[in-house]
MARVEX-909241 format. One record per residue (C-alpha): z, y, x; residue in three letters; residue number from 1. Coordinates in Angstrom, 2 decimals. Last residue first. Layout:
BEGIN
{{Z,Y,X},ALA,NUM} ...
***
This chain:
BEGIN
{{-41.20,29.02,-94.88},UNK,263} {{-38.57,31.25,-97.24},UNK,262} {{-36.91,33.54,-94.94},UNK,261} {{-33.22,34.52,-93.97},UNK,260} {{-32.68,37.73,-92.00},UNK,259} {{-29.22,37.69,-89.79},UNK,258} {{-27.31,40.88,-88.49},UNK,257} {{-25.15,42.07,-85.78},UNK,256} {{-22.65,44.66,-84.81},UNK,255} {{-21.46,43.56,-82.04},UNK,254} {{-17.87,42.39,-81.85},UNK,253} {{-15.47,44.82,-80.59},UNK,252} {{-14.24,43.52,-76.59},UNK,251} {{-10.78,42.17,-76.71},UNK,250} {{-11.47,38.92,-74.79},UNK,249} {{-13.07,41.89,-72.12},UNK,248} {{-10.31,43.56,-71.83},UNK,247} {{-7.56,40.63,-70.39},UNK,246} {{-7.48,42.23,-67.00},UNK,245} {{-6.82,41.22,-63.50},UNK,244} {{-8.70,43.08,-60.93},UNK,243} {{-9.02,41.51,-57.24},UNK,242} {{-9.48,42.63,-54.08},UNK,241} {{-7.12,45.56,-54.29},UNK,240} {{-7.15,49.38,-52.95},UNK,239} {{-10.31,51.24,-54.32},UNK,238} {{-10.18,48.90,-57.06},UNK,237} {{-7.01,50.70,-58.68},UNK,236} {{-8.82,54.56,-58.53},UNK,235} {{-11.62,52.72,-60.50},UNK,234} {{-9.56,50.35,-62.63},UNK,233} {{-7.76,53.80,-64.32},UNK,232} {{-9.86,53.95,-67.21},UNK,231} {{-9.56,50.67,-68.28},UNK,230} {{-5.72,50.59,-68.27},UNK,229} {{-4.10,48.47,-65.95},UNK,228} {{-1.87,45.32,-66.72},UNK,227} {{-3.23,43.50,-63.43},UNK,226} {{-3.30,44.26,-59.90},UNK,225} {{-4.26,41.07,-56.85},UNK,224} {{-3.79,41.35,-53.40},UNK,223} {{-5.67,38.90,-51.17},UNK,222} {{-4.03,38.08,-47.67},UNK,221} {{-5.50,36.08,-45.10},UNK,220} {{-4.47,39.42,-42.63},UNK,219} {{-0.84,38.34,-43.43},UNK,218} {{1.83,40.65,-41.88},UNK,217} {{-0.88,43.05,-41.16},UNK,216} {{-2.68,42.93,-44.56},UNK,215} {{1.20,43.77,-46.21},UNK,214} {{1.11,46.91,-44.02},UNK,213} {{-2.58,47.82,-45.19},UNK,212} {{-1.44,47.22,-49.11},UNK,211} {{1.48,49.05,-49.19},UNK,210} {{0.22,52.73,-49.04},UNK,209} {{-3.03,52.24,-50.86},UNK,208} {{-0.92,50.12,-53.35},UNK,207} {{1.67,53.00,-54.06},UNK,206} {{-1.16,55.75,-54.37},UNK,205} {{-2.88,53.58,-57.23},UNK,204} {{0.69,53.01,-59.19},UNK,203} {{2.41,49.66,-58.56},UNK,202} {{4.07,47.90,-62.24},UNK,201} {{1.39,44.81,-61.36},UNK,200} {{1.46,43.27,-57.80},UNK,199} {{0.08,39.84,-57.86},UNK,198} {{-0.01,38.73,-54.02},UNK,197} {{-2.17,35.70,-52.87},UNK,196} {{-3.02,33.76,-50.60},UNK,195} {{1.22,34.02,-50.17},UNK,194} {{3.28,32.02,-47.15},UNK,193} {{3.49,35.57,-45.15},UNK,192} {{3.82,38.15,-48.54},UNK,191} {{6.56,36.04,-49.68},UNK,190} {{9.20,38.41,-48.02},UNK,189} {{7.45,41.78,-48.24},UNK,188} {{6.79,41.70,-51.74},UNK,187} {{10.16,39.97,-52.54},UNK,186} {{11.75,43.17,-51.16},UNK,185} {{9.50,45.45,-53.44},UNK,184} {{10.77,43.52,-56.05},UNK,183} {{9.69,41.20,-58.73},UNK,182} {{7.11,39.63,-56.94},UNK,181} {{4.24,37.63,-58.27},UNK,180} {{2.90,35.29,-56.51},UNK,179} {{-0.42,32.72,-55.91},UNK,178} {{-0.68,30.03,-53.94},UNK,177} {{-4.41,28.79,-53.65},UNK,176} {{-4.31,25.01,-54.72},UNK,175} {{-4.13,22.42,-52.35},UNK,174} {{-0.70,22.84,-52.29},UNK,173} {{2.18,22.98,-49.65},UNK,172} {{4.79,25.59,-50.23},UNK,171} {{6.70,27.65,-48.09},UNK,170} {{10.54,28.56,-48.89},UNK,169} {{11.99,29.29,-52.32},UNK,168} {{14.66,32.03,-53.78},UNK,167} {{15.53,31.95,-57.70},UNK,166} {{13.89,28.77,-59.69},UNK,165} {{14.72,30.26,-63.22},UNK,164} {{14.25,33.81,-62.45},UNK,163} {{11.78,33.20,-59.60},UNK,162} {{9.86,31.12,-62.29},UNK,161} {{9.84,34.21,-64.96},UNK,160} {{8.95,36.52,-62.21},UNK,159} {{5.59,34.43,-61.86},UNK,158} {{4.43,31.67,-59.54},UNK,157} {{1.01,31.33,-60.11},UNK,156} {{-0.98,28.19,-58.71},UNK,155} {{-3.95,27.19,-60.41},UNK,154} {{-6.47,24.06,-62.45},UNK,153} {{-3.93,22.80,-64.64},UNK,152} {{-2.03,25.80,-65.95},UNK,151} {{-5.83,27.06,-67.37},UNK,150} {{-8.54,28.77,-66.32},UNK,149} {{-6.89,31.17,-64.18},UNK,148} {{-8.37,34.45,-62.57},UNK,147} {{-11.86,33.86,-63.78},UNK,146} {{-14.87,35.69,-62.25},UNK,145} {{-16.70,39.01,-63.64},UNK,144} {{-20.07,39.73,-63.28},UNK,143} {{-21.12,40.14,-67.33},UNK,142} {{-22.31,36.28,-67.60},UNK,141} {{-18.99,35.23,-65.80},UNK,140} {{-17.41,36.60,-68.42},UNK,139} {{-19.59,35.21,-71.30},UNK,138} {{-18.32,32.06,-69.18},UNK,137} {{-14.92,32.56,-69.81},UNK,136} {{-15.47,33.24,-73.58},UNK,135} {{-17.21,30.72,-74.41},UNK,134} {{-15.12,27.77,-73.25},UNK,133} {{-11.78,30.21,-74.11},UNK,132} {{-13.01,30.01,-77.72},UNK,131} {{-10.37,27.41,-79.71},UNK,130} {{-7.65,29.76,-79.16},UNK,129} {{-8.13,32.85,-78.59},UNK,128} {{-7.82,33.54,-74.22},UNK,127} {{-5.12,35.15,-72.71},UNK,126} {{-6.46,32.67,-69.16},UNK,125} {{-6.79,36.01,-67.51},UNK,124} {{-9.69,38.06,-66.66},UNK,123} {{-11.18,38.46,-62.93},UNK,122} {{-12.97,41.54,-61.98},UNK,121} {{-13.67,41.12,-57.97},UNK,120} {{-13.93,43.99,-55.62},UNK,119} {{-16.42,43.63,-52.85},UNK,118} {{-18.16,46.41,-54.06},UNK,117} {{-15.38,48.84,-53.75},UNK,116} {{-16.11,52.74,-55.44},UNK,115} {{-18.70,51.66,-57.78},UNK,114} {{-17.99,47.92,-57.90},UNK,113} {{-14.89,48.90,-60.36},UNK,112} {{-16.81,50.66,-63.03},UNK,111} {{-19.47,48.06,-62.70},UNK,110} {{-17.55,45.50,-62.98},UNK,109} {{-15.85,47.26,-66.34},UNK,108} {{-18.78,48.24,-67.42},UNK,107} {{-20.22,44.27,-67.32},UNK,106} {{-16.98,42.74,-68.41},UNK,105} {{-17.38,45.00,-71.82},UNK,104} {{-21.54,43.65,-71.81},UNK,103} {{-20.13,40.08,-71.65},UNK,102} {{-17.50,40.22,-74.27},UNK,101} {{-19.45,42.02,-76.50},UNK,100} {{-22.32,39.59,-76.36},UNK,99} {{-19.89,36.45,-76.75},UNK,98} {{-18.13,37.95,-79.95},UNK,97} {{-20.84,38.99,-82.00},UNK,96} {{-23.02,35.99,-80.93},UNK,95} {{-20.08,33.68,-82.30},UNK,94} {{-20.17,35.79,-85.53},UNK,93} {{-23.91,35.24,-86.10},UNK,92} {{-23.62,31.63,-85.67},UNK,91} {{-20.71,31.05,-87.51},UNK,90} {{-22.27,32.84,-90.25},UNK,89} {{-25.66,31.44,-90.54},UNK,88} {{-24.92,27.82,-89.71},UNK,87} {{-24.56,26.96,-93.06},UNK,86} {{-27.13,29.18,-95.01},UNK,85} {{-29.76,27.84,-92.09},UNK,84} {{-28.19,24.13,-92.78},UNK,83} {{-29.33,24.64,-96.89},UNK,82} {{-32.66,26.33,-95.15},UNK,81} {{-33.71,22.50,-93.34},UNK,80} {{-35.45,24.38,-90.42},UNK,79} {{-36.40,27.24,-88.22},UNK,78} {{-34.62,29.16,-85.91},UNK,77} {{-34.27,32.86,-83.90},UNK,76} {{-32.03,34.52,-81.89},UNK,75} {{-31.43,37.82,-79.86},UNK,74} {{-33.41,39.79,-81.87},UNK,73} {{-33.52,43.50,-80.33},UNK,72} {{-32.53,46.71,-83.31},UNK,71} {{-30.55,48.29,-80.19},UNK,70} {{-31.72,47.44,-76.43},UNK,69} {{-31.18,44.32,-74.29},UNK,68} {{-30.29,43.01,-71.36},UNK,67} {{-30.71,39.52,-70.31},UNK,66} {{-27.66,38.01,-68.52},UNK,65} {{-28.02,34.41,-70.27},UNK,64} {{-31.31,34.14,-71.56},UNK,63} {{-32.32,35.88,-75.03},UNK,62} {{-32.98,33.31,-78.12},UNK,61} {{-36.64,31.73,-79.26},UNK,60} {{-38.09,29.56,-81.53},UNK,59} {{-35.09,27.17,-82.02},UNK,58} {{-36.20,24.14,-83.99},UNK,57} {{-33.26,22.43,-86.07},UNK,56} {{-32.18,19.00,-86.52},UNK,55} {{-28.45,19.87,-86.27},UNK,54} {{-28.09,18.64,-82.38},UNK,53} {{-30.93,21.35,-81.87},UNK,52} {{-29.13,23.91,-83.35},UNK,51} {{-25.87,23.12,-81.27},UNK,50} {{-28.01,23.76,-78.07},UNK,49} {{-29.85,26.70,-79.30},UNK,48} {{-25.91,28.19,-79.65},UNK,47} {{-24.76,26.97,-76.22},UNK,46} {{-28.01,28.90,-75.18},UNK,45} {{-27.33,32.32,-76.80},UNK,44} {{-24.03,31.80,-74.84},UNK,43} {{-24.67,35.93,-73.67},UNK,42} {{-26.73,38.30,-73.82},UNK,41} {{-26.26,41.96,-72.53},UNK,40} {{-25.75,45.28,-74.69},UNK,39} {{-27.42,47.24,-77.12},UNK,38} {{-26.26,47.89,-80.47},UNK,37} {{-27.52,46.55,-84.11},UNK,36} {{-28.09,43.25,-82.99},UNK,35} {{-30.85,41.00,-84.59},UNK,34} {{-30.13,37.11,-85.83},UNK,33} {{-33.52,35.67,-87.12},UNK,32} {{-33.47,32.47,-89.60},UNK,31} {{-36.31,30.52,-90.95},UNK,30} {{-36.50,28.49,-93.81},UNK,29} {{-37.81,24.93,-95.27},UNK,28} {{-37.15,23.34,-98.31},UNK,27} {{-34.28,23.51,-100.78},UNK,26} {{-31.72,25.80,-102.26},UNK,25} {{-30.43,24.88,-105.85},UNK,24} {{-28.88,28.10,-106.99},UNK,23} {{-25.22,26.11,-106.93},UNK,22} {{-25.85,24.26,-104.14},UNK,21} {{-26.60,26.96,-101.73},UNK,20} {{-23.26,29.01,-103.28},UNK,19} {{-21.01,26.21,-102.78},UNK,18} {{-21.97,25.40,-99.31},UNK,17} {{-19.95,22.19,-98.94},UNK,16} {{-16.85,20.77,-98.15},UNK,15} {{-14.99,22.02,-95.00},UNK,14} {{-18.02,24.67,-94.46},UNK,13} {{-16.07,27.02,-92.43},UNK,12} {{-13.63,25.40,-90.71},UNK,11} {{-16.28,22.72,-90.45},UNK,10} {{-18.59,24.48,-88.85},UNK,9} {{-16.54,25.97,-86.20},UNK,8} {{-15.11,22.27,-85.62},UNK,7} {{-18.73,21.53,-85.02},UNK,6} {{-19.30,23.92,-82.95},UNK,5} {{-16.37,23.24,-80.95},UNK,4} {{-17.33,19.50,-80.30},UNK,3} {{-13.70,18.60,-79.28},UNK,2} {{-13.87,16.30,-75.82},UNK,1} 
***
C-alpha cells in the first residue's frame, strides 16, 4: 500500500531542503497551523499520525467534525525544526484541502436535509489523483456518503455501456445494481430489475412527476440525480434519495497559515 504522505513529501522534498541547509537550521522547533476562515475539521488525525511516524510530538490538532471559528489553530507540533521546514507545506496544504472539503459537504447536506432529511449527499469517485483516501472521508466528516469508491467496489451501468452492450435482461450481483437510462423508455423498462435509478438531464418538476410511478413499479427503488447545480439541490432533494455531486472535491482551500518557533 503507497504511504501517501510520504510520497507527498517526497514530491516535495525529492532531495533536500535547500533553503534549511543553506542557513544551517538546527535544534528544536515548534510548528502551529491556524486557519484564517471558519469551517469544520477534518484528517487533522491522518496528519498527527504521519508526524508521529517522523519522530515528532503532536501537542494538539482539532477532532474530526469539530467546528471551528476564524483565527482557530487546528494543529500544532514540536520537534527536529529541519523536519518542521519539511513537513510545513504539505502539511498546511493538505489541511487546506481536507477542511474545505468537509465544511462544502456540510452546506450542501445541510442545504439538502432542510427540505428531506432522509436525503443522502453522495459525491462521485471524480476524485485528484493521489487524494481520493482523504478526500472521501473529509466527506464523510461533513455528512455526506460515497456514491462509488472505485470500479471495484460498485455496479453502474452507464449510457456509455448501453451504447456498447445495447439491450440486457436481469442481472445477478451481489453488488447494488445501479442504471443510468438514456431514455425516458429505458427509465421505465429497467426501473423493475434496478436498486437503483440514475436520472440526470430531469428538471425538479419532471422527477416529482416520475418518481411516485417509478416507486410503484418497484417500491425497493432508490432514485439517484447528479450534474445539478448547488443552488438548485434543495428543490432536487425534495424528490430523490440520493444527491450525486462532485462539489465538495472542488471546495477553495482554506486559507491557512503556519508559525515556526525556535524551542
Amino acid at each position: 500500500m503507497i504511504e501517501l504522505f510520504e510520497h507527498y513529501l517526497l514530491e516535495d522534498c525529492p532531495y533536500g531542503d535547500e533553503t534549511t541547509e543553506l542557513l544551517q537550521i538546527e535544534g528544536e522547533g515548534s510548528l502551529k497551523i491556524m486557519s484564517r476562515d471558519a469551517g469544520i475539521a477534518a484528517c487533522a488525525d491522518d496528519l498527527a499520525e504521519f508526524y508521529g511516524k517522523k519522530g515528532m510530538k503532536v501537542t494538539s490538532y482539532l477532532d474530526n467534525g469539530e467546528s471551528f471559528e476564524e483565527n482557530s489553530t487546528l494543529f500544532e507540533a514540536e520537534g527536529d525544526l529541519r523536519t518542521i521546514f519539511k513537513l510545513w507545506r504539505i502539511s498546511q496544504t493538505f489541511l487546506s484541502m481536507t477542511c474545505a472539503i468537509a465544511t462544502k459537504t456540510k452546506m450542501i447536506s445541510d442545504a439538502a436535509k432542510a427540505v428531506n432529511p432522509d436525503v443522502i449527499i453522495a459525491t462521485s469517485r471524480k476524485t485528484h489523483p493521489g487524494f481520493r483516501k482523504y478526500e472521501l472521508k473529509a466527506v464523510r466528516v461533513g455528512d455526506g456518503d460515497h456514491h462509488r469508491n472505485s470500479l471495484s467496489d460498485s455496479v453502474l451501468i452507464t449510457q456509455n455501456h448501453f451504447n456498447v452492450v445495447g439491450s440486457f435482461g436481469k442481472l445477478n450481483s451481489m453488488r447494488k445494481i445501479e442504471i443510468e437510462p438514456r431514455t425516458r423508455e429505458e427509465v421505465f423498462e429497467y426501473a423493475p430489475i434496478a436498486d437503483v435509478l440514475l436520472l440526470d438531464h430531469y428538471t425538479p418538476e419532471e422527477l416529482k412527476e416520475v418518481a411516485p410511478e417509478l416507486r410503484k413499479i418497484n417500491p425497493k427503488l432508490e432514485i439517484a440525480v447528479g450534474g445539478i447545480e448547488f443552488k438548485d439541490i434543495p428543490k432536487y432533494a425534495e424528490a430523490v434519495d440520493i444527491v450525486v455531486t462532485t462539489a465538495p472535491y472542488y471546495a477553495k482551500p482554506f486559507d491557512l497559515t503556519t508559525k515556526i518557533d525556535r524551542l
